[in-house]
Structures are given as structure tokens and as C-alpha cells.
C-alpha positions as CSV (number, residue, x, y, z in Angstrom):
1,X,217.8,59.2,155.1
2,X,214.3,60.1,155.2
3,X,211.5,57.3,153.7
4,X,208.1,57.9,152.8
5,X,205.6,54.8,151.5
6,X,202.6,56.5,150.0
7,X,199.8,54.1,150.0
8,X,197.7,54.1,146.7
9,X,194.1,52.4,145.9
10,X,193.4,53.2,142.6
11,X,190.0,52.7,140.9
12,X,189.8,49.3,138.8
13,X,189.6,51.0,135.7
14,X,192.5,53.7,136.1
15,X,195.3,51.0,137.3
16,X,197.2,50.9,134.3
17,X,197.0,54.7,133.4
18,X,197.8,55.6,137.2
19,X,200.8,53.0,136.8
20,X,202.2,54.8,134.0
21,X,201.5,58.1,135.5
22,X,203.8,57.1,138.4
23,X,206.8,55.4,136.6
24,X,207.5,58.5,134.6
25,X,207.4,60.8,138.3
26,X,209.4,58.4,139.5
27,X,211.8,58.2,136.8
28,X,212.0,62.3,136.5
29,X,212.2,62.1,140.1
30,X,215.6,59.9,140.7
31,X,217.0,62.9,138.6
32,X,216.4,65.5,141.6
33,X,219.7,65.4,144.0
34,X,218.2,64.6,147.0
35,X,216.7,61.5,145.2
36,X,218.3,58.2,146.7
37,X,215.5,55.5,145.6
38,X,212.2,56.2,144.0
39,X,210.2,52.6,143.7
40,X,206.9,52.0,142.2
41,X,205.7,48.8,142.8
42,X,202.7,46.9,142.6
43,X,200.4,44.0,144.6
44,X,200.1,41.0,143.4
45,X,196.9,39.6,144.9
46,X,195.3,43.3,144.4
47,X,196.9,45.0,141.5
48,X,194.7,48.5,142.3
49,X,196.9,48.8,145.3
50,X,200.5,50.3,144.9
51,X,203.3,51.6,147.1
52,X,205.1,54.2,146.4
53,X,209.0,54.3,147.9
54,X,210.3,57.4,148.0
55,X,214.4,57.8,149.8
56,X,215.3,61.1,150.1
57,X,218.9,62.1,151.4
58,X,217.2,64.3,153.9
59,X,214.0,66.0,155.1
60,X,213.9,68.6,153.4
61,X,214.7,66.9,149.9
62,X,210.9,65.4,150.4
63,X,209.9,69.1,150.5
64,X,211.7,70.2,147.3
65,X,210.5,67.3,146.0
66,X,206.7,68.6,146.2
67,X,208.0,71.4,144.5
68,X,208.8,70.0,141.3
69,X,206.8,70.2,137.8
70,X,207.0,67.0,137.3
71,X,205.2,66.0,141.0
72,X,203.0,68.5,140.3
73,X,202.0,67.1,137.1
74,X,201.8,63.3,139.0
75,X,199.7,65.2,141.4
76,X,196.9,66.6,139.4
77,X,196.8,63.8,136.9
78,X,196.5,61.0,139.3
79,X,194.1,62.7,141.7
80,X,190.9,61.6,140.3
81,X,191.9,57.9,139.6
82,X,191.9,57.1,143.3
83,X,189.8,54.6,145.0
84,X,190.6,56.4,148.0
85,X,192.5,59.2,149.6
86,X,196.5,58.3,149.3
87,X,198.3,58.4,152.7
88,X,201.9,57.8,153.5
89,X,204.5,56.9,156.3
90,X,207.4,58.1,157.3
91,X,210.8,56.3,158.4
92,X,214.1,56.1,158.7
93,X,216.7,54.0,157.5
94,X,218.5,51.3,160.0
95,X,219.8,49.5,157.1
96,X,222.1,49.5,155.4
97,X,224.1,52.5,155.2
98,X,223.9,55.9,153.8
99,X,226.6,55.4,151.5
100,X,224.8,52.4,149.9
101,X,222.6,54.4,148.3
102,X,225.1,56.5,146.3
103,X,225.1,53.7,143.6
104,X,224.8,55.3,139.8
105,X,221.3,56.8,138.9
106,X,219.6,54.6,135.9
């Protein structure tokens, strides 16, 4: 598995439109094969500051991923409704299994 947290601060005023923005990529998004997980979520104590959890099956998945319409879409909308430049980290999984991720695809 590969796993990337993008890092989001989003200006006060876009937080709702940028949340919106990013649950319909996500949701598009767990449609793509190589799609495990694909969380939004949300701080509490600073609700301009999301993480994005993206699971791909492999590497390369997080590739074709950045290939698709609807990223691209995500991409330019969200762009201007940053605080800040986004930034991610990579990792891998320890646990639990591969196989616990083939669970049905809402």
C-alpha cells in the first residue's frame, strides 16, 4: 500500500466551499481501481485545516490518480482557496493488512 496525507490550510472564508470541493474528488476518486481509502477529514480546534488520506494499492495508482478529470478539476478549483501551499507525506502501511482494505466501495 502506498499512503499520502496532503496537508491543507484553507483561507477562513473558502473552508466550506474547499470542503465540498474535496468530498466530491474523494468520492469520484474511491471509484478509480487503485483506490483503497480516500478520507477527508477535518480539525476540530482549527476547522481551516484538513487532511487528506489518500490509500492507493500501489505507487503508481497515486500517479494515475493525478491523471484523472476529476483531480484535475479538485486541482484547479481549490488552488486559490489556500492559506498556504498544500504539502503531503508519504507512507506505508504496517497495519493491518492489505486484504483489509478490499471491503466494498460506498
Amino acid at each position: 500500500m502506498f499512503i499520502v496525507h496532503v496537508h491543507v490550510h484553507v483561507k477562513a472564508d473558502q473552508v466550506e466551499a474547499f470542503r465540498q470541493a474535496s468530498v466530491s474528488n474523494a468520492q469520484k476518486s474511491l471509484q478509480e481501481p487503485g483506490v483503497a481509502r480516500f478520507d477527508v477529514i477535518q480539525k476540530l480546534d482549527d476547522p481551516a485545516r484538513f487532511v487528506l488520506v489518500e490509500v492507493y494499492r500501489e505507487e503508481s495508482d497515486a500517479a494515475a490518480h493525478k491523471e484523472t478529470e476529476h483531480y484535475k478539476v479538485w486541482r484547479d478549483t481549490v488552488q486559490d482557496m489556500m492559506a498556504e501551499p498544500r504539502y503531503s507525506v508519504k507512507y506505508t502501511n504496517c497495519f493491518p493488512g492489505e486484504d483489509s482494505f478490499d471491503a466494498p466501495k460506498a
